[in-house]
C-alpha positions in Angstrom: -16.9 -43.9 -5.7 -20.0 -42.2 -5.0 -21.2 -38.8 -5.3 -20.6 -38.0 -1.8 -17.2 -38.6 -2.1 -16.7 -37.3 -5.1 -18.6 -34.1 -4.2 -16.3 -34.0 -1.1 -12.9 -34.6 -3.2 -14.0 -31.9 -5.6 -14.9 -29.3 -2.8 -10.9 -30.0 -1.2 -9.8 -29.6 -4.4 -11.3 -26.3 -5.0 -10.6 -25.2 -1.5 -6.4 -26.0 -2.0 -6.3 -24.3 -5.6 -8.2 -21.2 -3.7 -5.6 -21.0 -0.8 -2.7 -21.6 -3.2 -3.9 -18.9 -5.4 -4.0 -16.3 -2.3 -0.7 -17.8 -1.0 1.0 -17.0 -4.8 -0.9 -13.5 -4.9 0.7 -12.5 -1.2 3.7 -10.5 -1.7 5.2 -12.2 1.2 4.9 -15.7 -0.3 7.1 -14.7 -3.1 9.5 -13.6 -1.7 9.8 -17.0 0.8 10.4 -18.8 -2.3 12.8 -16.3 -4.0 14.8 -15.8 -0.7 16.0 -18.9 -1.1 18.0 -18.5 -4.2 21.0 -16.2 -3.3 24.0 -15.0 -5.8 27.2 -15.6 -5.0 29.6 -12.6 -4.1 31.5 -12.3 -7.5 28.1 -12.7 -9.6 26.7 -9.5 -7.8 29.6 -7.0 -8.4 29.6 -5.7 -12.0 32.4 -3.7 -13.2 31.9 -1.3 -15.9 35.6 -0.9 -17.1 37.4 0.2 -20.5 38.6 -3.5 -22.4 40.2 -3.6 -25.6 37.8 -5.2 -28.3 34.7 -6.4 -27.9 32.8 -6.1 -24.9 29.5 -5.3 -23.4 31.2 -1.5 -21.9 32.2 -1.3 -25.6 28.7 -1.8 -27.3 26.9 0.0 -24.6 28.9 3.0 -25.1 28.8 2.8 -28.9 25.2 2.4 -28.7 24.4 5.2 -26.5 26.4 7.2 -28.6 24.6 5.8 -32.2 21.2 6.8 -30.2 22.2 10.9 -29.9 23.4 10.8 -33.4 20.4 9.2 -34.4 18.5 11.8 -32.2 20.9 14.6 -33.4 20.0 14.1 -37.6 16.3 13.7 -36.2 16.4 17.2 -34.6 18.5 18.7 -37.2 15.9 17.8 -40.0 13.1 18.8 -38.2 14.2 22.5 -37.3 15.7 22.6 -41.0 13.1 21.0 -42.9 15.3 19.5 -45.0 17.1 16.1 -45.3 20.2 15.7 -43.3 21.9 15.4 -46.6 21.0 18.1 -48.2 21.6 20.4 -45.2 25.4 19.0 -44.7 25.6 19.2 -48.4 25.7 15.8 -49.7 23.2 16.0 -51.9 
C-alpha cells in the first residue's frame, strides 16, 4: 500500500472511532441497546416477606437493627464520655 491509502484508511478509522465515541456518549444510544434486554414478569416483583431461617428479609432486618445498636453505644459514649462498659456497669 501506499501512503495515500494508508493516509486515507487511517483518516476512516479515526473518523468511525470519533462517531462511535459520540454515539456511546448520547444518552439515547444507551438506552437503544439496553432496551433490548427486558426482565421477565416474576424477576421484577420482589417480595419482602417474613421466612423462617435464613433469608435475605432476615439479614436485612438483623442488619439494620446491628447498625442502630452500633449507632446507639456510639451516641451513648459520646454524651457519657465513658466506655459503654463502664456506663452499663460491666467493667
Amino acid at each position: 500500500m501506499n501512503s495515500k491509502e494508508e493516509q486515507t484508511n487511517s483518516e476512516a478509522t479515526n473518523l468511525e472511532n470519533e462517531s462511535l465515541i459520540k454515539q456511546q456518549n448520547d444518552p439515547d444510544y444507551i438506552n437503544e441497546r439496553i432496551g433490548d434486554n427486558k426482565l421477565d414478569e416474576k424477576s421484577t416483583e420482589i417480595k419482602d416477606e417474613y421466612k423462617f431461617g435464613w433469608s435475605t428479609y432476615s439479614e436485612k432486618t438483623n442488619g439494620r437493627f446491628a447498625m442502630i445498636g452500633f449507632l446507639s453505644i456510639i451516641l451513648i459514649e459520646l454524651f457519657s464520655k465513658q466506655s459503654f462498659l463502664k456506663w452499663a456497669g460491666i467493667l
